[in-house]
N, C-alpha and C positions, 0 to 999 in steps of 0.2 A: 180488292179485299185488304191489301197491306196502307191502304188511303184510310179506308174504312177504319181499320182497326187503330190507327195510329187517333183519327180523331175520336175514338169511342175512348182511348187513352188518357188524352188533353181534358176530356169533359169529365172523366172521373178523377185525373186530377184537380182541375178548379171546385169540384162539386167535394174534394175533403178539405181543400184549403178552404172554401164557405165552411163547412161545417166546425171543422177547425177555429176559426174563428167564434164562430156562434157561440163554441164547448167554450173557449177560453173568456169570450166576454159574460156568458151565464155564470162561471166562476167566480168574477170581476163581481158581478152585479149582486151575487148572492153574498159574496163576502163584507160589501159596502152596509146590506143592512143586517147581518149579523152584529156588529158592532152596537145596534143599538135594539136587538131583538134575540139579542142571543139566549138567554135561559131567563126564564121567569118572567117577573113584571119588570116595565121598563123601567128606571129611576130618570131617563132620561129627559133635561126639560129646557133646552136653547131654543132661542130665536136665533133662526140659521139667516134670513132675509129680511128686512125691511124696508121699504119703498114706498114712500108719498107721493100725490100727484104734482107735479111743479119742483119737483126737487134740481138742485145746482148744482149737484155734485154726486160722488159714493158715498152709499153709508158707511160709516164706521162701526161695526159692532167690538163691544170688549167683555169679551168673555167672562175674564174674572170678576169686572166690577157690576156684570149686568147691566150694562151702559151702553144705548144706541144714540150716536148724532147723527144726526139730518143736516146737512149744508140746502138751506132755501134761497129761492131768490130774495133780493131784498124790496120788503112791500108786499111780500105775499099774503095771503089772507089766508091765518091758520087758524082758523077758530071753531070751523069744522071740514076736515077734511078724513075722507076714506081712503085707510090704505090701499094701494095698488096692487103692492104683494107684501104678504106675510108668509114665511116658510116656517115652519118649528121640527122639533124634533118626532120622531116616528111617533104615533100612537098618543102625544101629548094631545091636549088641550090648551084653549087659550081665550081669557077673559080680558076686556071685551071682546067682542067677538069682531073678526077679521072685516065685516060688515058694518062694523057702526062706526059712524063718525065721530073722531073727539076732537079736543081743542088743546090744537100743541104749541098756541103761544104761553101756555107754560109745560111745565115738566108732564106727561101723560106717563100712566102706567099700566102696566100691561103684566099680569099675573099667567103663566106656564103651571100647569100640573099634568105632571107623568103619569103615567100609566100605574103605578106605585103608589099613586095617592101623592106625596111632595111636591111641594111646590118653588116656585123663584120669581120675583116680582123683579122685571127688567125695569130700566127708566125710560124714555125715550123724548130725546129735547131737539126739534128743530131749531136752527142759528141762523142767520143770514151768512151768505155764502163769501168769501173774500170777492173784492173787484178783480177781474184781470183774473181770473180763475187758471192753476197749472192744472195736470195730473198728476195724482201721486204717483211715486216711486215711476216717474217717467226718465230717473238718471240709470234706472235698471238696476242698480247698487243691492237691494232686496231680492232674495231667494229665498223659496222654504223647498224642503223635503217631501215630494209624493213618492213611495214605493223605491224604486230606483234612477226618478230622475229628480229635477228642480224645477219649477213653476215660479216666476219671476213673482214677487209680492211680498208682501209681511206674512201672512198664512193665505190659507183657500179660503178664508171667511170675511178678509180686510185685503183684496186684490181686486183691480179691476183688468188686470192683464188674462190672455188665456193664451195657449198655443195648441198646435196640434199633434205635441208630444201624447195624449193618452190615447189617440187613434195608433199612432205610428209606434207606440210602444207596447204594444199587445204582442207584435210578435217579430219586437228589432229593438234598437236604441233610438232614445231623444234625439230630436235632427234639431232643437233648438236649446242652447245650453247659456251655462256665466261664462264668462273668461273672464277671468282675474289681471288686471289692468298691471294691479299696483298702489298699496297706498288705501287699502278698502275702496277702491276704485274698480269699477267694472261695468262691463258690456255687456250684450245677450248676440250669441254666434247663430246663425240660419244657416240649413247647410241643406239641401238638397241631397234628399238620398236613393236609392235602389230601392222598391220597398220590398218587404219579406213575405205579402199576400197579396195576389190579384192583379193586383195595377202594376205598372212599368217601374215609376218614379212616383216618392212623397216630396214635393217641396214644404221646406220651412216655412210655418205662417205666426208671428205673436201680432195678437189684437186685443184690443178693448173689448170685452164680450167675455161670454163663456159657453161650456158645452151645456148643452140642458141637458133632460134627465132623459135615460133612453142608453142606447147601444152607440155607439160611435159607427158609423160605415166607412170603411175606408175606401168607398169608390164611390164615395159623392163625399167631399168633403166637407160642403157649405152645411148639410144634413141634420148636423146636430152641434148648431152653433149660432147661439144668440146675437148677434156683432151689439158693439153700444153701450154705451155707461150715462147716466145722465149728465148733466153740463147744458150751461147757458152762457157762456161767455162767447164774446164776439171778434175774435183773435182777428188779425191782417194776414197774418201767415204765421209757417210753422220753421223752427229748426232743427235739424238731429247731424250729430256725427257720425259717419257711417264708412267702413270700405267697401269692396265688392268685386269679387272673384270670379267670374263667369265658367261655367263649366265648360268641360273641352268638347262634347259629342254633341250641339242641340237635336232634339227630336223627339217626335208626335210620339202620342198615347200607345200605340204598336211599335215604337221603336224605329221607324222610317226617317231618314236623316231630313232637316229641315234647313231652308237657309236663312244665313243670318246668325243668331245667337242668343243664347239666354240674356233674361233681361232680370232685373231686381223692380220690384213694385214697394213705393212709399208713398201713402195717402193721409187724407184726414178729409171726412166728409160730416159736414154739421147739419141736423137733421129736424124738424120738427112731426115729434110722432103723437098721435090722438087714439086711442085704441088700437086697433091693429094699422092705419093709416099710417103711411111714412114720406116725408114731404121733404125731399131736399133742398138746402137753403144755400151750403155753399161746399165746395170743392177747391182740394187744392193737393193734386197729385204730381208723383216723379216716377216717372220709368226710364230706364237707362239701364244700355246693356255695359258701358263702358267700366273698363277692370279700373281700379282707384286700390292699390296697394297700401296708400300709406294715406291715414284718418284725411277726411274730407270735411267740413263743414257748411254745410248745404241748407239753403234757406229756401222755402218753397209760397208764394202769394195763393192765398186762399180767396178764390174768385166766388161774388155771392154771385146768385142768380143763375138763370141757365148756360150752358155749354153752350158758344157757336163755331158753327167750320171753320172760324179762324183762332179756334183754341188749340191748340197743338194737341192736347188731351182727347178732343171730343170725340175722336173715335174709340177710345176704351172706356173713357172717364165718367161715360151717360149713363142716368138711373137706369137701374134694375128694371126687369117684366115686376110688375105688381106696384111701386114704387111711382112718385111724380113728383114734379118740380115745387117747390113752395113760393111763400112772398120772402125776397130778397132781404127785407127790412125786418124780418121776424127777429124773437128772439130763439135760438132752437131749442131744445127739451132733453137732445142726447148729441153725440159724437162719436165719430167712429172711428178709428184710426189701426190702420193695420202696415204690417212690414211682413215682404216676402221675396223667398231667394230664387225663386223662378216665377215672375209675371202670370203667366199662363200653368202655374201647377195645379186651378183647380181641375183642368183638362190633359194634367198627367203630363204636358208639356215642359220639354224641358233641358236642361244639361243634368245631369245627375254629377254631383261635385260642385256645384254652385254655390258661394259664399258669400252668406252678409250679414255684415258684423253694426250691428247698432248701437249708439252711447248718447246721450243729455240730448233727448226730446225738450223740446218746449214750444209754448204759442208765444209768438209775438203781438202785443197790441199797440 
């Protein structure tokens, strides 16, 4: 009976911590579109998103000026092309329609009206993309303001960084932050933590991507998370400065010690994607559990083509279930690059206390 009743206990507690969750991200979710549904008719009329096919880069939206750029590749044929994606605001409308093709080897326009009737004529100009393509704000220098943490970028509208602070911050603190250098100089901190529902441990994850629209789970982390920014550049390898603190306890998803030790995981995988198809082209990852106290500058070769058993990587480093290999000689369409403080925290794996500190990413050509 005292077996019984101890695990009838356990299951009513994980079964408030779900709920728990659920109440605080329904909160999350209903507050998000109050903001633009809150009393009356909407006035509200932004282009939250836009995305061409073939594009070289992020878009830049600017709010104030109603001005979207496109970085294209150069040579691309713009004369008619259908957006990919088009987001706007709640309840607006949008002329032409998200479905017709226009022609943005010059300026296209693109008219928004609210719910309210008002309207806002955005511009939208595709550019040929620089050679030797970087990422922005890949020195991490840029932060803004979400609720109570900071999300590395110029706002949430002009970022192509994400972390897995708004999972982890429902019901704890940011495990991924700035540190202040010096000098308007700065890093972004990973820190593996305890987490406050469900799971064992969150490790720290910032990546190119973002979370889509939906709930965040916090016990599948990949769940609601786009990886990928567009990009077509054909880098040799990549660099970043980095140190890295290995936590003191390694151990599995129940808490059972493991041997060996936490590991830090630094990637970038260049992709070519067709509709939902995703075609990998080239890879160039670092795992290492080894502690690096004081800044490292660490250069990594991005191998096109497939993994073989004599790549050091290719037991972690190989495509996904759903995922295959592409032609070596492509040019790729997106890129993915991700930094984390425990190797294995999609699998709760881990040291809890594990640190890594990131600064001036770049591709080498």
């Amino acid at each position: 009976m005292i077996s019984i009743k101890k695990n009838f206990n356990l299951r009513s507690v994980k079964q408030n911590k779900h709920w728990l969750i659920i109440s605080t991200l329904c909160v999350i979710g209903l507050g998000s579109c109050i903001k633009e549904d809150e009393f009356g008719l909407s006035s509200f009329k932004e282009i939250k998103v836009f995305e061409l096919p073939g594009q070289a880069g992020v878009t830049n939206i600017n709010k104030e000026e109603l001005s979207i750029l496109i970085p294209m590749s150069e040579g691309a044929d713009l004369t008619s092309l259908v957006p990919t994606t088009i987001q706007i605001s709640n309840l607006a409308e949008i002329s032409p329609s998200k479905e017709e093709p226009q022609d943005f080897s010059d300026t296209a326009l693109y008219t928004v009206t609210a719910e309210d009737g008002s309207t806002a004529i955005w511009s939208v100009n595709a550019v040929p993309a620089l050679p030797n393509p970087q990422l922005p704000n890949s020195d991490f220098d840029l932060w803004y303001n979400v609720s109570d943490y900071q999300q590395p970028g110029e706002s949430a509208e002009n970022t192509i960084w994400g972390t897995a602070n708004r999972a982890i911050a429902i019901a704890g603190d940011a495990n991924t932050n700035p540190e202040d250098l010096g000098g308007g100089d700065f890093a972004a901190r990973l820190t593996s933590v305890a987490a406050p529902l469900l799971v064992r441990m969150a490790a720290a994850t910032l990546f190119t991507g973002k979370f889509t629209e939906g709930f965040p789970n916090p016990t599948d982390p990949r769940s609601n998370i786009d990886f990928g920014t567009p990009f077509n550049g054909r880098p040799e390898a990549f660099s970043v400065d980095y140190k890295y603190m290995p936590g003191l306890s390694y151990e599995d998803a129940d808490g059972n010690a493991l041997p060996g030790g936490d590991q830090c995981d630094i990637y970038v995988l260049l992709e070519f994607r067709d509709g939902g198809s995703v075609q990998r082209i080239g890879t160039g990852w670092f795992r290492s559990g080894a502690q690096e106290v004081d800044w490292i500058n660490l250069e990594v070769e991005i191998k096109y083509g497939e993994l073989t058993p004599s790549d050091p990587e290719f037991e972690y480093a190989n495509i996904r279930e759903g995922d295959s290999w592409g032609d070596p000689q492509a040019t790729p369409t997106h890129i993915t690059v991700v930094f984390s403080s425990s190797a294995l925290g999609d699998f709760f794996t881990g040291a809890i206390g594990s640190e890594l500190w990131i600064n001036n990413f770049g591709l080498i050509y």
